[in-house]
C-alpha positions in Angstrom: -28.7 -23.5 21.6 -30.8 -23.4 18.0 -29.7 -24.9 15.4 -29.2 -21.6 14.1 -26.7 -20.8 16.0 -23.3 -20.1 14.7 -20.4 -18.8 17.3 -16.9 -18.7 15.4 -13.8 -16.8 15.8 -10.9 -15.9 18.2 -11.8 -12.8 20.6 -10.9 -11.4 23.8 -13.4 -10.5 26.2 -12.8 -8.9 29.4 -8.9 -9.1 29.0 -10.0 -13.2 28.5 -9.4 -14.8 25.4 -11.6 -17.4 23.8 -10.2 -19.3 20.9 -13.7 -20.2 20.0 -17.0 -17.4 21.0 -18.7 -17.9 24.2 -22.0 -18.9 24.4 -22.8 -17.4 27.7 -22.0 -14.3 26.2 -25.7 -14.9 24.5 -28.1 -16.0 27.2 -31.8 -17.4 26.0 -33.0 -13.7 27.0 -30.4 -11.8 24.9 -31.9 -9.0 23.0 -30.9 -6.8 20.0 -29.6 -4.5 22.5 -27.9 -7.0 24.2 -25.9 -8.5 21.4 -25.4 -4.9 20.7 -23.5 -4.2 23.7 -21.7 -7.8 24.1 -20.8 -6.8 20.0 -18.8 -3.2 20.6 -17.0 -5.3 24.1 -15.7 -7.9 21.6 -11.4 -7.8 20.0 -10.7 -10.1 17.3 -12.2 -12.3 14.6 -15.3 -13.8 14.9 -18.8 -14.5 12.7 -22.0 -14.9 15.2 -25.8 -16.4 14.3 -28.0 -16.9 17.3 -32.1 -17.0 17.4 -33.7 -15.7 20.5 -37.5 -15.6 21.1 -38.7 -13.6 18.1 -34.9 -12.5 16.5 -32.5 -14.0 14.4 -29.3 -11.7 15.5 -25.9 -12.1 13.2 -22.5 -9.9 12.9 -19.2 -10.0 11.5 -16.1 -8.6 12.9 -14.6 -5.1 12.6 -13.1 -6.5 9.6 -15.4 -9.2 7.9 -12.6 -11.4 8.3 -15.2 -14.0 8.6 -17.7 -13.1 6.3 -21.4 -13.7 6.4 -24.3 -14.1 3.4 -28.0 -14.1 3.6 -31.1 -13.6 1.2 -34.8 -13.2 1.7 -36.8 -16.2 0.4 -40.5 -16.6 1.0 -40.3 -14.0 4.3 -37.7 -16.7 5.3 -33.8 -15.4 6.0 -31.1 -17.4 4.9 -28.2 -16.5 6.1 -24.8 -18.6 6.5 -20.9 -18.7 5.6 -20.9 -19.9 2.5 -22.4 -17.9 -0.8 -22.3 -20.6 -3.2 -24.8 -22.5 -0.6 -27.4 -19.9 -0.4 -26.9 -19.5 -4.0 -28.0 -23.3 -4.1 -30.6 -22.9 -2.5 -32.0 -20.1 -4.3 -31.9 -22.6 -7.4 -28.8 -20.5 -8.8 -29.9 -16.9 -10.0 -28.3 -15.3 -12.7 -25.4 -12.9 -12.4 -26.6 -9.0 -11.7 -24.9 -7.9 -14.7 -25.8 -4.0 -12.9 -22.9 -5.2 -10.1 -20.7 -6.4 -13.6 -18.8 -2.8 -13.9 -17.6 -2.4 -10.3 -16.3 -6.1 -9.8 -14.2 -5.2 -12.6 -13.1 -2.0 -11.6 -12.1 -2.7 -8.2 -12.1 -7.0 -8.0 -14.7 -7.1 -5.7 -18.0 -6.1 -5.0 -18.8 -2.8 -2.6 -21.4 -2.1 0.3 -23.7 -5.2 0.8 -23.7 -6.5 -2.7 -22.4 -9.7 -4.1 -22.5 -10.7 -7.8 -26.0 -11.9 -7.4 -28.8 -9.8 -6.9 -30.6 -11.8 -4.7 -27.3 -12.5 -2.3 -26.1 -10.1 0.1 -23.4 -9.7 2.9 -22.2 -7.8 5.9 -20.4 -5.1 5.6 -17.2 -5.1 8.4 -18.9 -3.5 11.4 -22.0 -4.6 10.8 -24.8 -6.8 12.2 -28.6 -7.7 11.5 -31.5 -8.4 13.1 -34.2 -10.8 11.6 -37.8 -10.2 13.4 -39.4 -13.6 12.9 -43.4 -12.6 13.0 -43.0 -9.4 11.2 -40.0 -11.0 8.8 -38.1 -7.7 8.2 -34.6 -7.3 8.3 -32.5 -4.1 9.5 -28.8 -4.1 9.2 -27.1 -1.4 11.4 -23.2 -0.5 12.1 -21.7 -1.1 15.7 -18.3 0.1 14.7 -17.5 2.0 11.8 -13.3 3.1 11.0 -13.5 7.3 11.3 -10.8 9.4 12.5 -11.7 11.3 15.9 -11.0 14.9 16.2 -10.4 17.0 19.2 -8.6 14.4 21.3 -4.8 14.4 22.4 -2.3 13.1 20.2 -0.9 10.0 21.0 3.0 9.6 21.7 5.8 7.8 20.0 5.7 5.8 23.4 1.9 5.4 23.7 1.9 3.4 19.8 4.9 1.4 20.9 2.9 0.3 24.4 0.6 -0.7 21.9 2.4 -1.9 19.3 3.7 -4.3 22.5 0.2 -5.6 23.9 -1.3 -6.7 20.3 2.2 -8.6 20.8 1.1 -9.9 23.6 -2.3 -10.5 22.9 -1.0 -12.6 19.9 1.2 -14.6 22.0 -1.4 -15.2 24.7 -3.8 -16.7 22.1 -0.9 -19.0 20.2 -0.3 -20.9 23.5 2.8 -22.0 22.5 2.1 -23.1 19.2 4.8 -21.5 16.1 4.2 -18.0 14.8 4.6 -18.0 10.8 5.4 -14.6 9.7 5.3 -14.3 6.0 8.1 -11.2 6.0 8.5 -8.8 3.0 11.1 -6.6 2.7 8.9 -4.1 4.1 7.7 -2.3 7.7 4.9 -4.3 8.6 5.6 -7.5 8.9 9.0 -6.6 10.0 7.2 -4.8 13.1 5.5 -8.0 13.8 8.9 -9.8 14.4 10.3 -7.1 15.9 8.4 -7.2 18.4 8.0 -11.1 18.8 11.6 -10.8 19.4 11.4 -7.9 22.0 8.9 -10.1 24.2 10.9 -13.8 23.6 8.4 -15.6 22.4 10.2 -18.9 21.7 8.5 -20.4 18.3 9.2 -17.9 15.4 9.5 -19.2 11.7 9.5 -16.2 8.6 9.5 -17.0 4.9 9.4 -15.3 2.1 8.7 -16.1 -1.9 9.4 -15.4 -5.5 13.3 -15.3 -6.4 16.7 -15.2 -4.5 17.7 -12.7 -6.7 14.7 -10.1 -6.0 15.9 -7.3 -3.9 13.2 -8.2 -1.1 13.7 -11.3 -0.7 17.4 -10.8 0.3 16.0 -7.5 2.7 14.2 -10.4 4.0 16.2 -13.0 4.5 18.7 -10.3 6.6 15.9 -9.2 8.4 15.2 -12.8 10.0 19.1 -13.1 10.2 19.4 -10.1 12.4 16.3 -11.4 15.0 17.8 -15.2 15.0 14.8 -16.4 13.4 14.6 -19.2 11.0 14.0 -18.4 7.5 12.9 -20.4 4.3 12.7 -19.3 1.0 10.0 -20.3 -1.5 11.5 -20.7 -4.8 8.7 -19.7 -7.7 8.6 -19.7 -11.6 6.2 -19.2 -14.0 5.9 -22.7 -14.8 5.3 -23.6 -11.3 2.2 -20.5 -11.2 0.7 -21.7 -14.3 0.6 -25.6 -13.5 -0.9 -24.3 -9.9 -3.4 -22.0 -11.4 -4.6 -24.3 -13.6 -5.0 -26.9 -11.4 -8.0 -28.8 -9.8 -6.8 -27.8 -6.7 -7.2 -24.0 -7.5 -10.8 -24.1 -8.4 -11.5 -25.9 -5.4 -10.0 -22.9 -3.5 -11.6 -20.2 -6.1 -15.0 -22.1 -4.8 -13.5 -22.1 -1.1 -12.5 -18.3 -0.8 -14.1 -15.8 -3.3 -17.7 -16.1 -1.7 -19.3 -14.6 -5.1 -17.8 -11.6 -4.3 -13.9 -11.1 -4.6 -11.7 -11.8 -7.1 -9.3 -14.7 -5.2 -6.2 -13.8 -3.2 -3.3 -15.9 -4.3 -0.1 -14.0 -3.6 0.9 -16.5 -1.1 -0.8 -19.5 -2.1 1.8 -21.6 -3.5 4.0 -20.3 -1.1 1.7 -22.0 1.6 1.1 -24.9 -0.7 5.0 -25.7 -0.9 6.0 -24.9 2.6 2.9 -27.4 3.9 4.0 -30.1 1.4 7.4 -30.1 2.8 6.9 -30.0 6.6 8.6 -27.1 6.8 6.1 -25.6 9.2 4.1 -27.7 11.6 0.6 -28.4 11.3 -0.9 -26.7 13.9 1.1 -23.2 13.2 -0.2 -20.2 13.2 0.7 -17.7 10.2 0.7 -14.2 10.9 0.9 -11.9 7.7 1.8 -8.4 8.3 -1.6 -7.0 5.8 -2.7 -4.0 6.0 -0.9 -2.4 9.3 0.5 0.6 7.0 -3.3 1.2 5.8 -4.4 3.3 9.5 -0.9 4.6 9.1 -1.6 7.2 5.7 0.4 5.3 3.5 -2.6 5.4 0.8 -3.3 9.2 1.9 -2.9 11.4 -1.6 -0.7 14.2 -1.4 -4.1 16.1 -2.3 -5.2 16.1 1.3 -2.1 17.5 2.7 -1.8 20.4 0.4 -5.6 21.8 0.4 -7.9 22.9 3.8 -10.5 21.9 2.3 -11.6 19.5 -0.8 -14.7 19.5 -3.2 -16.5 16.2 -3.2 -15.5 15.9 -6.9 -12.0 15.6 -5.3 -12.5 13.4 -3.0 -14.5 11.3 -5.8 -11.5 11.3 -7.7 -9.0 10.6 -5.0 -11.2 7.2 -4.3 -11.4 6.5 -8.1 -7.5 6.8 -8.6 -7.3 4.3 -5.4 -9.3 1.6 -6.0 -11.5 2.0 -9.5 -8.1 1.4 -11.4 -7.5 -1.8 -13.1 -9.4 -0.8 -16.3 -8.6 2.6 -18.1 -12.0 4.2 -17.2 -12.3 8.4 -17.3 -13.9 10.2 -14.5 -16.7 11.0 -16.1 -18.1 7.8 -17.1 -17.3 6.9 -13.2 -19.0 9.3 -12.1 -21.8 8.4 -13.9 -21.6 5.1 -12.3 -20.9 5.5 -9.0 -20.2 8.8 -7.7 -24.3 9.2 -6.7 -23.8 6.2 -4.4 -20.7 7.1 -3.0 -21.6 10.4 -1.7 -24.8 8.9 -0.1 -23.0 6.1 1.4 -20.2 8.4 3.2 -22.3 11.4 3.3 -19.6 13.9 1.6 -21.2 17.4 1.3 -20.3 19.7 -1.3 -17.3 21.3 0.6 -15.4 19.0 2.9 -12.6 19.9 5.1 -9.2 17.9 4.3 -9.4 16.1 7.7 -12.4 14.7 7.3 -11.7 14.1 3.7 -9.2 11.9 4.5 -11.4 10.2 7.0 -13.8 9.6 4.4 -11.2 8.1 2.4 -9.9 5.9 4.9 -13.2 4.6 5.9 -14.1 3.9 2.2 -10.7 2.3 2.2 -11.6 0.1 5.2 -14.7 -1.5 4.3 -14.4 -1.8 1.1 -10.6 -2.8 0.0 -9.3 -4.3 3.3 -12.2 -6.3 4.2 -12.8 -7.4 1.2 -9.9 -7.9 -0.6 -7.0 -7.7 1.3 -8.2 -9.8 4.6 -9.5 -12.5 2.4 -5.4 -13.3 2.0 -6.5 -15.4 5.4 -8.6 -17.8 3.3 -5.2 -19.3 1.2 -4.0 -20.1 5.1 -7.3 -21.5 6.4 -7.9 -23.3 2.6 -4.5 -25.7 3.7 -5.8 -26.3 7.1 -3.8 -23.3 9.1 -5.0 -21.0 11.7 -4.3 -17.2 11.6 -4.0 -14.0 12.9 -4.4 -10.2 11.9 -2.5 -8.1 14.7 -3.1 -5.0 12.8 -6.7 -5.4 13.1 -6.5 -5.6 16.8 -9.1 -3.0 18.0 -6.4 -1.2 20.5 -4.1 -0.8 17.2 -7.2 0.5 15.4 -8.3 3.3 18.1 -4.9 4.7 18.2 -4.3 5.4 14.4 -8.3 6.4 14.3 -6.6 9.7 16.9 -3.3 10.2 15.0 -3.8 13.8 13.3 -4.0 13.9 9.1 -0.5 15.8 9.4 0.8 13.1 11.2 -0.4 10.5 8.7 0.5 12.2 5.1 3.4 10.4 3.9 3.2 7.9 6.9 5.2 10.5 9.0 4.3 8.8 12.9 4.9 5.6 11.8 8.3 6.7 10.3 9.3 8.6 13.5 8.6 6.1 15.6 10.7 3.8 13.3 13.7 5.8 14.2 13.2 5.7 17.9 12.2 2.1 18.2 12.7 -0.2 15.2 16.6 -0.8 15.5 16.7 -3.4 12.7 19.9 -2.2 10.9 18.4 -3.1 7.3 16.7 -0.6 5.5 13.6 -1.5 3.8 13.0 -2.5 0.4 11.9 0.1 -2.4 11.5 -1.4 -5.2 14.6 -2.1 -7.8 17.4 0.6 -8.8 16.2 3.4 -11.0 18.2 2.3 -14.0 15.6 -0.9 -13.9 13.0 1.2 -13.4 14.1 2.2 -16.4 14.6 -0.7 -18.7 11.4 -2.6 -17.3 9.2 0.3 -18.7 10.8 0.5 -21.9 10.6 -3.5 -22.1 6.4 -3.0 -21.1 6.1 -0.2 -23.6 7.0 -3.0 -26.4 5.9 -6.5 -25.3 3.3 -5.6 -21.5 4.8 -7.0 -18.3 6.6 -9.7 -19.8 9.2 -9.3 -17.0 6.3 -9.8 -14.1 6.0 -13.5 -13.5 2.8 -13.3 -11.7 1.4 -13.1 -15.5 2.2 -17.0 -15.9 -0.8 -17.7 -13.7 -2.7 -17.4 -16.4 -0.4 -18.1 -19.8 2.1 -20.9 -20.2 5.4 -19.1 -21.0 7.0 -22.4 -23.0 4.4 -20.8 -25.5 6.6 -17.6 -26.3 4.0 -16.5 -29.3 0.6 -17.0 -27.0 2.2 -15.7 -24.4 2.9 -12.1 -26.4 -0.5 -12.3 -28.0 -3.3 -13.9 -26.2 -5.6 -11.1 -26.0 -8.0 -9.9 -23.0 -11.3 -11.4 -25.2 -10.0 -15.0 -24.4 -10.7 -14.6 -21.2 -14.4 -13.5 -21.5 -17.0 -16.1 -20.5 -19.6 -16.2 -23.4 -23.3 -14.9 -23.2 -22.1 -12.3 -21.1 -22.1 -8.2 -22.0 -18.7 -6.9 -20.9 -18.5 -3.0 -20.2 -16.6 -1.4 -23.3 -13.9 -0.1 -20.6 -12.6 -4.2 -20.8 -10.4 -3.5 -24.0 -10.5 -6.5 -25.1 -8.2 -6.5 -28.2 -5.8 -5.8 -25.5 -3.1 -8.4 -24.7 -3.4 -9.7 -21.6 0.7 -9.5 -20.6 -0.6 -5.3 -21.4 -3.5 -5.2 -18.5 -3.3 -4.8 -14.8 -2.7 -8.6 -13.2 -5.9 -8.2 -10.8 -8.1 -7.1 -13.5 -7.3 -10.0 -15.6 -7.4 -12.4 -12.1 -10.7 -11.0 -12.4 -11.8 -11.7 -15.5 -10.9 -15.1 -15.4 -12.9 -15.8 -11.9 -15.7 -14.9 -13.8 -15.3 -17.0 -16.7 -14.9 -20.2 -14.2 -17.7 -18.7 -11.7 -20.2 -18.7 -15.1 -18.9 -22.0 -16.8 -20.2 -24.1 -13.9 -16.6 -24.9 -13.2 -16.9 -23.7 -9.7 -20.3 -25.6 -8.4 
């Protein structure tokens, strides 16, 4: 084997699984079209570098859920796991203040770009081949998530086969070790128990975090009740978010997780944190989060595409802008402006698009771009205190089926919901969110002091400072020598804008400050 070569992940092969890549899978005479074939055979997680005669040959997974980086240097490739390395060793280049408006839109940066210009990635799908004499580069998709037309529906019965061997796929690959299910109050990672229950797998441990008194963590707790699982509760404040996100220890994850191009995922980190620090799960668990299995499902679908046969690409724009270009107050026009030429390249939207395939595009956007970006780096907070994971909704089986399930069947997550009543006999409803009558109050109480309800906001203000706390202002976050787009208002109090779009902010300021390195 090269030097060069890098074989990580978890994948099945041949109804085999491998907890770490094979390297016969890559004999000395593997070719592109080799790795090609062994690339479309492969379910699970897994990053690959190998040289071969003439090629350097490198993917990612269906999901990026192990994320690769390289840059062109003196018709050399660099390519490896970790940005802030190549960024090293490109003598640090400055930002690409062109990729400044996006990362702020959305919290992370789209296609193959990072924040440096210099840097780039592979998408989810994706793979590359290096031709050493020549040195160019081509990066191609092997898999790409698009709704198939024409072919049969599938069954209430065939997605809960289904549902029951990614089950047993993840069970197979734990050998024995304990399952950590992070359970909401919601379907997903409710299914995942559910079904762990069904096939008696015999180590099963759920928690949950935030307050006892928050309607989902009681739907929760009854939940784990109900299947005879143990439960634990991770008790949070705003104190104990600020001291954490403040800490040492956070920028050595920020450094760890956000690979120069995401905003960091800490909804569950100091859940994690506590739960390791106690012994309350054992080291050599595997958590299990429940992320992104109502994405396939339609639960992001707008009503738009139910309604209408067919869509103008200006809808479709919009539909995508509304999703994911959200946490600064930004009109469509000045979006469009931005981004909309790019977008219709990259998905290829014509003029008139019919709603199917509309939503398809959608999706698709949604997949590469959100969920393997953003959402699936939630893996990193588990993997940053020395746990291994797993993403059962990402299992390619689980992935085929949704990609046949017709739009009608997806709009308002109508399959899913049937099947629900069939199979899911967990006598707890879901949660919902809190009573309308706090609906109620909470918006009049953000209407005259922002989201001074949402404790997520201590992260980044110390609440013993009542006065800051109402007044610090979006500009205190900005690192200096930098041109922010006007759309950052930044007379705006921060306890006023969007928690991910200030998380943002603030990764920049410590990316820039050297506080990172």
């Amino acid at each position: 084997m090269s030097q060069a070569d890098l074989l990580q992940g978890q994948v099945w092969q041949g109804g085999v699984f491998y907890d770490q890549l094979p390297a016969e899978l890559f004999p000395l005479e593997c070719g592109p079209e080799d790795f090609v074939r062994v690339l479309v055979r492969l379910n699970g997680h897994f990053r690959i570098i190998i040289e071969r005669g003439d090629y350097i040959l490198a993917a990612v997974d269906r999901v990026r859920s192990l994320p690769l980086f390289f840059a062109e240097q003196n018709n050399q490739l660099l390519i490896g796991p970790d940005a802030f390395e190549l960024r090293s060793s490109l003598g640090k280049p400055a930002l690409d203040e062109n990729a400044l408006p996006e990362f702020l839109l959305v919290g992370y940066t789209c296609l193959n770009n990072t924040l440096f210009k210099e840097i780039k990635q592979l998408e989810a799908g994706q793979y590359l081949i290096w031709h050493k004499p020549t040195a160019t580069l081509r990066i191609k998709d092997y898999y790409r998530y698009q709704h198939v037309f024409g072919e049969p529906e599938p069954s209430l019965e065939q997605l809960d086969r289904m549902l029951e061997n990614i089950i047993l796929r993840l069970a197979e690959s734990a050998q024995d070790r304990t399952l950590v299910i992070p359970l909401s109050g919601g379907y997903d990672s409710r299914q995942i128990a559910v079904m762990l229950k069904r096939i008696g797998y015999p180590k099963v441990v759920c928690f949950t975090y935030g307050s006892r008194l928050h309607g989902e963590c009681a739907t929760s707790r009854k939940v784990a009740k109900f299947l005879n699982f143990p439960w634990h509760m991770v008790e949070q404040n705003r104190l104990m978010w600020y001291k954490a996100f403040q800490s040492e220890e956070m920028r050595s994850y920020f450094r760890f997780s956000t690979h120069l191009c995401s905003s960091p995922h800490v909804q569950d980190w100091l859940a994690v944190q506590k739960l390791k620090e106690s012994g309350l799960i054992p080291d050599d668990a595997i958590i299990v989060p429940g992320y992104s299995g109502d994405f396939p499902q339609g639960t992001k679908l707008p009503q738009v595409f139910g309604n209408k046969a067919e869509l103008a690409n200006h809808e479709l724009l919009e539909a995508i802008y509304r999703q994911h270009y959200d946490l600064w107050h930004c009109s469509n026009d000045r979006l469009n402006a931005m981004f909309a030429e790019r977008i219709k390249s990259y998905l290829q939207i014509p003029e008139l698009v019919k709603a199917e395939i509309a939503a398809s595009l959608f999706d698709e956007w949604d997949w590469r771009q959100r969920q393997a970006k953003f959402i699936v780096n939630c893996v990193r907070v588990y993997e940053f205190f020395g746990y291994d994971w797993r993403l059962p909704f990402f299992d390619r089986e689980y992935l085929d089926l949704w990609s046949r399930v017709p739009l009608k069947l997806r709009i308002g997550r109508g399959f899913y919901l049937q099947y629900l009543a069939k199979y899911q006999t967990v006598p707890v409803p879901a949660y919902h969110g809190k009573p309308l009558p706090q609906r109620l109050r909470d918006k009049y109480v953000r209407m005259q002091a922002g989201n001074i309800m949402d404790p997520v906001y201590g992260r980044i203000l110390d609440y013993r400072n009542r006065h800051d706390y109402l007044n610090t202002r979006v500009s205190s976050l900005f690192a200096p020598n930098l041109n922010y787009p006007d759309f950052v208002n930044q007379n705006l109090t921060i306890l006023s804008a969007k928690i991910n779009g200030i998380q943002a902010l603030y990764y920049l300021r410590e990316l820039l400050s050297g506080r990172l390195d």
